[in-house]
KOLPATI-311390 format. One line per field, with one value per atom (N, C-alpha, C): residue in three letters; atom name; z, x, y. Coordinates in steps of 0.2 Angstrom, whole numbers, plus 5000, padded with zeros to 4 digits. Each point is the difference from the previous one (the first is absolute). Example, Ala and Ser with C-alpha at 12.3 -4.5 7.8 and 13.67 -1.06 7.14 Angstrom:
BEGIN
residuo = c(ALA | ALA | ALA | SER | SER | SER)
atomo = c(N | CA | C | N | CA | C)
z = c(5039 | 5000 | 5000 | 4996 | 5001 | 5003)
x = c(5066 | 4996 | 5004 | 4998 | 5004 | 4996)
y = c(4972 | 5006 | 5006 | 5005 | 5006 | 5005)
END
This chain:
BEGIN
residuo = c(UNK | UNK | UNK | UNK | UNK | UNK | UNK | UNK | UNK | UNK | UNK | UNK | UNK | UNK | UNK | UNK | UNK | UNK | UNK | UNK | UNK | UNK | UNK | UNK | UNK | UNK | UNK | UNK | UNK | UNK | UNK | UNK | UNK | UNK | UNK | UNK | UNK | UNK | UNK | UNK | UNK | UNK | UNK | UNK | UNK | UNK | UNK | UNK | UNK | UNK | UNK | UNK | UNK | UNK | UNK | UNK | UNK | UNK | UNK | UNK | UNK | UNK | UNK | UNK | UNK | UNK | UNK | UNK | UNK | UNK | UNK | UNK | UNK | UNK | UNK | UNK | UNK | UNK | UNK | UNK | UNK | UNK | UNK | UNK | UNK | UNK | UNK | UNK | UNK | UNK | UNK | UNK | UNK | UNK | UNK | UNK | UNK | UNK | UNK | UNK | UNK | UNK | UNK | UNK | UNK | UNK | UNK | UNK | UNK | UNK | UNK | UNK | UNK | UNK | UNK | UNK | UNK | UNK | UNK | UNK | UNK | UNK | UNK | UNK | UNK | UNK | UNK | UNK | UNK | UNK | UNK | UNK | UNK | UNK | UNK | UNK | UNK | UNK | UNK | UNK | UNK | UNK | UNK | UNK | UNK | UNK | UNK | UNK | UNK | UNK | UNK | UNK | UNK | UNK | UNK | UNK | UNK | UNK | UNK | UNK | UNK | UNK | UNK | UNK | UNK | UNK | UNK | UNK | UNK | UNK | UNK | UNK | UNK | UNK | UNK | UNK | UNK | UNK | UNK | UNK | UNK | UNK | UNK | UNK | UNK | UNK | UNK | UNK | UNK | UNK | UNK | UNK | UNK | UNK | UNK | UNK | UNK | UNK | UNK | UNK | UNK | UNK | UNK | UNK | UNK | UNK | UNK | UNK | UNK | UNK | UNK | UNK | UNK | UNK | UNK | UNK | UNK | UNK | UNK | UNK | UNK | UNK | UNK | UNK | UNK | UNK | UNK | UNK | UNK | UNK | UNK | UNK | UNK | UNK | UNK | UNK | UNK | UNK | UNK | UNK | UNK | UNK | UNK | UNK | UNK | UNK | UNK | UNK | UNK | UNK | UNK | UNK | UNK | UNK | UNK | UNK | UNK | UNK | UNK | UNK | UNK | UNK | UNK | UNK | UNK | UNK | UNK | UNK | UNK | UNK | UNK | UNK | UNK | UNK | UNK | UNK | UNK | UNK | UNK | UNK | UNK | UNK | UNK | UNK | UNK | UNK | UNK | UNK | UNK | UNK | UNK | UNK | UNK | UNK | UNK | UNK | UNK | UNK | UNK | UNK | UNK | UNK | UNK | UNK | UNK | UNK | UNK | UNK | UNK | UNK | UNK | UNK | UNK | UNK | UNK | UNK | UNK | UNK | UNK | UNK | UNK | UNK | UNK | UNK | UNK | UNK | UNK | UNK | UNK | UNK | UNK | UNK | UNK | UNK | UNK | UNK | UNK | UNK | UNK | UNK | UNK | UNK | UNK | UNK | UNK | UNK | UNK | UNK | UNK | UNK | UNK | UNK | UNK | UNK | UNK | UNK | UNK | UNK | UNK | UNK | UNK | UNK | UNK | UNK | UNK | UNK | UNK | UNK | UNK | UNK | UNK | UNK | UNK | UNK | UNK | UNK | UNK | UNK | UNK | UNK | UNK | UNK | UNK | UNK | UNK | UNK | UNK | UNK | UNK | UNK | UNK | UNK | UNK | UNK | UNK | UNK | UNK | UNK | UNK | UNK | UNK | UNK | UNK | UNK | UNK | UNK | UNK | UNK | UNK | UNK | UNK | UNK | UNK | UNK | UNK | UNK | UNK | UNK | UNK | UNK | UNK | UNK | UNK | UNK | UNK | UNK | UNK | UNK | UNK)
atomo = c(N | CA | C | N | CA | C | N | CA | C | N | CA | C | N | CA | C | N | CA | C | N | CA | C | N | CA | C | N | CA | C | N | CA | C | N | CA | C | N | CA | C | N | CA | C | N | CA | C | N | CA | C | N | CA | C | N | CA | C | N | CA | C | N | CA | C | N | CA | C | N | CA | C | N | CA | C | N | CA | C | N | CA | C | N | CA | C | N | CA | C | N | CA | C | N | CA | C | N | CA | C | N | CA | C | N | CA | C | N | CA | C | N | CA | C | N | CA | C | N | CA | C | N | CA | C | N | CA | C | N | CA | C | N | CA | C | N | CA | C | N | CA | C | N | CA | C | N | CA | C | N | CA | C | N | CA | C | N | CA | C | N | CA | C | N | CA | C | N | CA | C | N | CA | C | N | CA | C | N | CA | C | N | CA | C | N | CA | C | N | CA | C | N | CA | C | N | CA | C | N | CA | C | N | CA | C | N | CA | C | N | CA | C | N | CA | C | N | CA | C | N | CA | C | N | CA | C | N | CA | C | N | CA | C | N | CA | C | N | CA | C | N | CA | C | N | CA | C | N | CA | C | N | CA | C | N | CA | C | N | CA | C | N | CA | C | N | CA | C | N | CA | C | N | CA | C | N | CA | C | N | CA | C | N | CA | C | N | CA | C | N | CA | C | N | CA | C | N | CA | C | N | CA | C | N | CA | C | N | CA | C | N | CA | C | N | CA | C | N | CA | C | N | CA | C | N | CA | C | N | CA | C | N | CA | C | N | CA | C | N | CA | C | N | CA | C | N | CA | C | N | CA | C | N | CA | C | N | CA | C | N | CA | C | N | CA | C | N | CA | C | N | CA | C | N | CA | C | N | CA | C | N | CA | C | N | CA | C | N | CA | C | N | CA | C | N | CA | C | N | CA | C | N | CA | C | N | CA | C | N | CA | C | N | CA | C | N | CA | C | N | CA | C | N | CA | C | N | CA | C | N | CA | C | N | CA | C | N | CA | C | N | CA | C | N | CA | C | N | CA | C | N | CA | C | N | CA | C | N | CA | C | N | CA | C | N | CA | C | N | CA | C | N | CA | C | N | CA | C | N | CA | C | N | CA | C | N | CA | C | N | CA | C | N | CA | C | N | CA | C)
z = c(4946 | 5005 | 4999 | 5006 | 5000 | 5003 | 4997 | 5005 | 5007 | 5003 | 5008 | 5002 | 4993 | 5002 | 4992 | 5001 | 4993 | 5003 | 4998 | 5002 | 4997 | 5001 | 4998 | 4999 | 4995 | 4999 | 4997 | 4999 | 4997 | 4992 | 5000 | 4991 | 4996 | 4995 | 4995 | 4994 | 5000 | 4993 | 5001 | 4997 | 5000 | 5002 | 4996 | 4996 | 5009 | 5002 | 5008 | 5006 | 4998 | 5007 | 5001 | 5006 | 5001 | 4997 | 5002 | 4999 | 5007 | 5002 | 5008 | 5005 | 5008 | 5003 | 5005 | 4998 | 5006 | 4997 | 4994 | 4996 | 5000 | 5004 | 4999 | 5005 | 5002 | 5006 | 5000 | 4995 | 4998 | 5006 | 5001 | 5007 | 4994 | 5003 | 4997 | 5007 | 4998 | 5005 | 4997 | 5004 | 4997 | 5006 | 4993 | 5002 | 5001 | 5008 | 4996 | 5003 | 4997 | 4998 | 5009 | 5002 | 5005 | 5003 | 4995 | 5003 | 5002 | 5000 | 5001 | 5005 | 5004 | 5005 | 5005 | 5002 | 5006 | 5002 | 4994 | 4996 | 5005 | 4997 | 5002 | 5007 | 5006 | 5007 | 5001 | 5002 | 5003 | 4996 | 4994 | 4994 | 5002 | 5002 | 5003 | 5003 | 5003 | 5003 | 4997 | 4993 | 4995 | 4997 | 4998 | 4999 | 4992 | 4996 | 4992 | 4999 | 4994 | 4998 | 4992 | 4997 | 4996 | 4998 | 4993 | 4997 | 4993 | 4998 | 4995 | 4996 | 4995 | 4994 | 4993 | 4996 | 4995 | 4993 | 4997 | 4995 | 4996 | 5001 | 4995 | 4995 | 4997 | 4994 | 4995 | 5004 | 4994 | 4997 | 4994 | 4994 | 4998 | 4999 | 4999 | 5001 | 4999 | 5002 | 4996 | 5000 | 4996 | 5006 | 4998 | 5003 | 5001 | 4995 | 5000 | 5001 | 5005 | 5000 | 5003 | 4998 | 4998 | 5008 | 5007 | 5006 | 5000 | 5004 | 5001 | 5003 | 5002 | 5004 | 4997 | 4992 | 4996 | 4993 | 4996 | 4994 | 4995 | 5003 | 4998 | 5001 | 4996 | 5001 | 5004 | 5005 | 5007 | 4997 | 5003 | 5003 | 5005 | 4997 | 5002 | 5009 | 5003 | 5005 | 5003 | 4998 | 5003 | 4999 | 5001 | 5000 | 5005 | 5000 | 5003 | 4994 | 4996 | 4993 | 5003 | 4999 | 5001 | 4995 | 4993 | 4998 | 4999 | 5003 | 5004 | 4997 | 5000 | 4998 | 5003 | 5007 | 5006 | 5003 | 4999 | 4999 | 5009 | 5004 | 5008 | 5001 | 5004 | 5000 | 5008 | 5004 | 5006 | 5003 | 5004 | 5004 | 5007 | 5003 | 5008 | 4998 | 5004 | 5003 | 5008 | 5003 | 5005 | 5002 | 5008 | 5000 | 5006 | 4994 | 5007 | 5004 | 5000 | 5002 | 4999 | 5005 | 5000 | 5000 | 4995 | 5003 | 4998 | 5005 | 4995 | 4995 | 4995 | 4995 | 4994 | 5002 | 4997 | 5002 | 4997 | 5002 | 4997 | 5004 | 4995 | 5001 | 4993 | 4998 | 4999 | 4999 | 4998 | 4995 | 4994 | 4994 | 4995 | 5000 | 4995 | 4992 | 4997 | 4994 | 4995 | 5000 | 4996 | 4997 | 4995 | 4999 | 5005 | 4997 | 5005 | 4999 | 5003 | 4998 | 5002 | 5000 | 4999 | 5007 | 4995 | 5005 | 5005 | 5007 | 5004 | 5001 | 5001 | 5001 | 5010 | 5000 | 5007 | 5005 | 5007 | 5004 | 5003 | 5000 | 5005 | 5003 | 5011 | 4999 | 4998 | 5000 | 5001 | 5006 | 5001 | 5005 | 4999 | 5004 | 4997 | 5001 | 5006 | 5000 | 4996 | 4995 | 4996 | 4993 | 4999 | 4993 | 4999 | 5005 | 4997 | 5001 | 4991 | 4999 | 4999 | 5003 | 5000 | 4996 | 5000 | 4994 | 4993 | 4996 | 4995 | 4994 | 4994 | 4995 | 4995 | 4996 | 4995 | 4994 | 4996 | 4995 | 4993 | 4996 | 4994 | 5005 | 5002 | 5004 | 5003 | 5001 | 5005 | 4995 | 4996 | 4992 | 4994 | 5002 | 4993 | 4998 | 4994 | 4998 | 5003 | 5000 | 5003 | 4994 | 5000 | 4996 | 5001)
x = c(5013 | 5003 | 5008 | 5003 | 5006 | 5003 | 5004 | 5005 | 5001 | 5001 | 5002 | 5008 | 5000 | 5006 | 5001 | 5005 | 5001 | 5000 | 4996 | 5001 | 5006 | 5005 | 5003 | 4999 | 5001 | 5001 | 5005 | 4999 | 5005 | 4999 | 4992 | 4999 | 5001 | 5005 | 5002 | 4996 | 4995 | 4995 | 4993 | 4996 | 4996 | 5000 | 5002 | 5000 | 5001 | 5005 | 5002 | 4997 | 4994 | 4995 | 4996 | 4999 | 4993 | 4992 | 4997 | 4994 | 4994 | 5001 | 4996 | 5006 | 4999 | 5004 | 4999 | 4993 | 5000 | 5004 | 5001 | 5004 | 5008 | 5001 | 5007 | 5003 | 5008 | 5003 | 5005 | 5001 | 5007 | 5000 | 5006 | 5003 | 4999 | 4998 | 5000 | 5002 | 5001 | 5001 | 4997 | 4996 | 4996 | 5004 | 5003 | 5004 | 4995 | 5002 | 4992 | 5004 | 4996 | 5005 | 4999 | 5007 | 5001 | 4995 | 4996 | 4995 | 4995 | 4998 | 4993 | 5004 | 5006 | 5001 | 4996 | 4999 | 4996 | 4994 | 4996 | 4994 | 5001 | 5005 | 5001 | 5002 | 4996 | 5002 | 4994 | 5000 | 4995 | 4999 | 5001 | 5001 | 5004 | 5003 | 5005 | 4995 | 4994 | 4996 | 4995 | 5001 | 4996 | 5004 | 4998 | 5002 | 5000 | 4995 | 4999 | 4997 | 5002 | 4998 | 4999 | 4992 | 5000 | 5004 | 5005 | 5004 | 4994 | 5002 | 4995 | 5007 | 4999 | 5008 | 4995 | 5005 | 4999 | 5003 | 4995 | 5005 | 5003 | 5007 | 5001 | 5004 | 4999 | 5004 | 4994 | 4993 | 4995 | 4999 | 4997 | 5000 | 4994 | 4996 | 4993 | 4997 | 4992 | 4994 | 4995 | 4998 | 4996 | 4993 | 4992 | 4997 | 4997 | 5002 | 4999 | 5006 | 5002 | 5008 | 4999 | 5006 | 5000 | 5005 | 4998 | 5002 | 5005 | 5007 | 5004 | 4999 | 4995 | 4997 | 4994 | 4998 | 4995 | 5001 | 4996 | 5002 | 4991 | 4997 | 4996 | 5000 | 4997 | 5000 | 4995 | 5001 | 4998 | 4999 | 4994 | 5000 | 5006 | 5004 | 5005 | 4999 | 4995 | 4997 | 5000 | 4999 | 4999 | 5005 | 5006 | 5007 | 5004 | 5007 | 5004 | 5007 | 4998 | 5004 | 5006 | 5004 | 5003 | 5000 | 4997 | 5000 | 4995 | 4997 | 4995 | 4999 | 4994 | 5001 | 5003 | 5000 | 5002 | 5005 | 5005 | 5005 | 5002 | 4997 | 5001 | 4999 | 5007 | 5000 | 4997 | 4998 | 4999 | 5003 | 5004 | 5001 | 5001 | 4998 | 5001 | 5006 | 5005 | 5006 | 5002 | 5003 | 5005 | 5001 | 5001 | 5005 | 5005 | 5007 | 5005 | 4998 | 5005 | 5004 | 4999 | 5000 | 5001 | 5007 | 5004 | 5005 | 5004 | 4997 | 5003 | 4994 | 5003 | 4995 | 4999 | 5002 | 5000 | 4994 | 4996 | 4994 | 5005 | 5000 | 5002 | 4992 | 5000 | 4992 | 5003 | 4996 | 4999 | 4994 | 4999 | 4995 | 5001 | 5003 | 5001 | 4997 | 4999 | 4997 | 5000 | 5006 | 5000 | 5006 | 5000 | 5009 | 5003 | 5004 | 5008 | 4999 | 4998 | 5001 | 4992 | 4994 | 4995 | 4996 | 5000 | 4998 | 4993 | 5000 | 4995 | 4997 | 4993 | 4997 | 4996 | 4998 | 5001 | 5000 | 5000 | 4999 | 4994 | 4996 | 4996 | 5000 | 4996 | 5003 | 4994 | 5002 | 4996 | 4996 | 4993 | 4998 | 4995 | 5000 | 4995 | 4992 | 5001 | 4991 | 4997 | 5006 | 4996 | 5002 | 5004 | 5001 | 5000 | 4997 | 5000 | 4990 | 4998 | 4994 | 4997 | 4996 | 5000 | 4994 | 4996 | 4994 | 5001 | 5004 | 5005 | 4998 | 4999 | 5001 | 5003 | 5007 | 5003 | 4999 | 4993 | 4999 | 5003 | 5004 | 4999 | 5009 | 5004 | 5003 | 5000 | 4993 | 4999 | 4998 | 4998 | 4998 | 5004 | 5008 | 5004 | 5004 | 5002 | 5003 | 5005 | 5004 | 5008 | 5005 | 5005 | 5002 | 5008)
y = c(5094 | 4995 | 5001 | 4999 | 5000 | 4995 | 4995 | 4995 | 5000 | 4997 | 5000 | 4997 | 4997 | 4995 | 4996 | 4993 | 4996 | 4993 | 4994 | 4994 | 4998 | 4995 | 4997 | 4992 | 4995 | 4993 | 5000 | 4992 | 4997 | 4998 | 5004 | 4999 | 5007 | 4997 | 5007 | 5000 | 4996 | 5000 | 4997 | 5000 | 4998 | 4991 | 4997 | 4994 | 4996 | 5003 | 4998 | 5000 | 5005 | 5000 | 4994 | 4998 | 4995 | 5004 | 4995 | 5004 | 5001 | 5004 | 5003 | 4998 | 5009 | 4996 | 4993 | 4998 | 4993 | 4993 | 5003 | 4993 | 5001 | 5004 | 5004 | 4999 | 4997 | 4998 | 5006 | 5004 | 5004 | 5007 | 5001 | 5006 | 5006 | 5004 | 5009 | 5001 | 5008 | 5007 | 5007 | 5003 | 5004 | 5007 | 5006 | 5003 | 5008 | 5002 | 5005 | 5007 | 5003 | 5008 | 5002 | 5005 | 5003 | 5003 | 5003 | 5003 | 4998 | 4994 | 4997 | 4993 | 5002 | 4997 | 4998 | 5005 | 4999 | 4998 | 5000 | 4996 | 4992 | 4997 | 4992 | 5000 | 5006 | 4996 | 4997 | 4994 | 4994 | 4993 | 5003 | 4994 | 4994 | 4999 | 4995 | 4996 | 5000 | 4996 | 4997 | 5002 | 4995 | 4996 | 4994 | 4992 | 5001 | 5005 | 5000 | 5007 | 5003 | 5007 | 5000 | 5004 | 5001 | 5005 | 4999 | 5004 | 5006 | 5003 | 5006 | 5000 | 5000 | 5000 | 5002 | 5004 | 5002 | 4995 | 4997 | 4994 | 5004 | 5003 | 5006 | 4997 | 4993 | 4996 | 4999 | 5004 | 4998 | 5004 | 4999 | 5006 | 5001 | 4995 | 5002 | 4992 | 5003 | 4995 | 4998 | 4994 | 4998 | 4997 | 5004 | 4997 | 4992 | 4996 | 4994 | 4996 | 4996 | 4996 | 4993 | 4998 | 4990 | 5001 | 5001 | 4998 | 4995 | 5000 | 4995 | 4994 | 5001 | 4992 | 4997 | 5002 | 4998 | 5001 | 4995 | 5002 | 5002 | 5002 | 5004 | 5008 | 5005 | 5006 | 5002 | 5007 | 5000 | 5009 | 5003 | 5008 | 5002 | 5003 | 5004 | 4999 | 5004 | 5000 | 4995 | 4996 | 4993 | 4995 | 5002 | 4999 | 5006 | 4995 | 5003 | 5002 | 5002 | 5001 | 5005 | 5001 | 5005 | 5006 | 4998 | 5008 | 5004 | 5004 | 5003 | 5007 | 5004 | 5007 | 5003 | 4999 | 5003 | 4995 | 4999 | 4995 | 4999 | 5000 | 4998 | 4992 | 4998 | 4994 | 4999 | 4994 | 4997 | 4995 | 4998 | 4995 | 5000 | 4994 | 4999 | 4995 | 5003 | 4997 | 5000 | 4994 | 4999 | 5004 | 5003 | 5008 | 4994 | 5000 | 4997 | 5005 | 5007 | 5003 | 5007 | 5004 | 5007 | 5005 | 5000 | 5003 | 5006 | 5006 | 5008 | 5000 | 5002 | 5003 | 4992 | 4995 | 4994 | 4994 | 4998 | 4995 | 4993 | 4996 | 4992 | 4996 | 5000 | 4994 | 4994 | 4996 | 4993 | 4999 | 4997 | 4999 | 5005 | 5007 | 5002 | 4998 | 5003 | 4998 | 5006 | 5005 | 5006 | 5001 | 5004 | 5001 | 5004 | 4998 | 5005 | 5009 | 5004 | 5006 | 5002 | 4999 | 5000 | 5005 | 5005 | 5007 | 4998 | 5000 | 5000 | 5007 | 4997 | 5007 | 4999 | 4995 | 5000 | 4993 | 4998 | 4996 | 5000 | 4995 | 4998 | 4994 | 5002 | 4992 | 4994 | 4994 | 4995 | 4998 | 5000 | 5000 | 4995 | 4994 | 4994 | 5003 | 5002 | 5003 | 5003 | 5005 | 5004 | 4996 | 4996 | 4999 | 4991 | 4998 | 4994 | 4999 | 4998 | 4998 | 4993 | 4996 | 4992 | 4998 | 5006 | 4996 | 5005 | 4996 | 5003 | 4994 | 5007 | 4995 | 5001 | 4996 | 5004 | 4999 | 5000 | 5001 | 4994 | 5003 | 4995 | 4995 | 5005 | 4995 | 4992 | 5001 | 4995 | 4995 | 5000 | 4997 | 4998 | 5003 | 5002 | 4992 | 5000 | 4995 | 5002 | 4994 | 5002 | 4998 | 5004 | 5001 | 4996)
END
């Protein structure tokens, strides 16, 4: 896999990110390389897009992790841990704005620099599920 482009934020470390983009109000710009311009025509007509990103500040993985929003230990897989064998991150963000080779988001939740691998968009009929259940989640002590 090859990058498409580079998110930008307003967070230069870890310690600064929120944790997911639904909990996140912060502006990004996602800068996507000249050649995969013309990719982004129609995109302007979606209200939110799944972002594909590379967490390229993670170094390695541990299958069993203590999740940000829990203080028992969870199966890797059954988190949204950031460090991953395959270190591919996920978020659905706001799409202000299309403009030129520049996306403006809203919810952000990555670092600044944070190589994209690609766009998709947000589509309720396919991506919204109602008889859902999230596991130790929905159980977890809060911390």
């Amino acid at each position: 896999m090859r990058p498409i482009g580079i998110i930008h934020s307003p967070f230069k470390d870890k310690v600064q990110m929120p944790i997911q983009a639904a909990r996140s109000q912060s502006l990004g710009q996602v800068q996507i390389y000249h050649e995969f311009v013309e990719g982004l025509q129609d995109l302007e007509g979606f209200s939110h897009i799944h972002l594909l990103y590379v967490f390229h500040a993670s170094t390695s993985y541990a299958l069993l992790v203590q999740p940000f929003l829990d203080d028992q230990t969870h199966g890797l897989f059954a988190t949204r841990h950031p460090c991953r064998p395959n270190p591919i991150g996920l978020s659905v963000v706001r799409l202000l704005a299309v403009k030129g080779n520049t996306l403006e988001i809203k919810g952000v939740d990555v670092l600044d620099g944070t190589p994209l691998l690609d766009i998709k968009p947000y589509v309720p009929d396919f991506d919204v599920r109602l008889d859902t259940r999230s596991g130790w989640y929905d159980q977890r002590s809060r911390p």
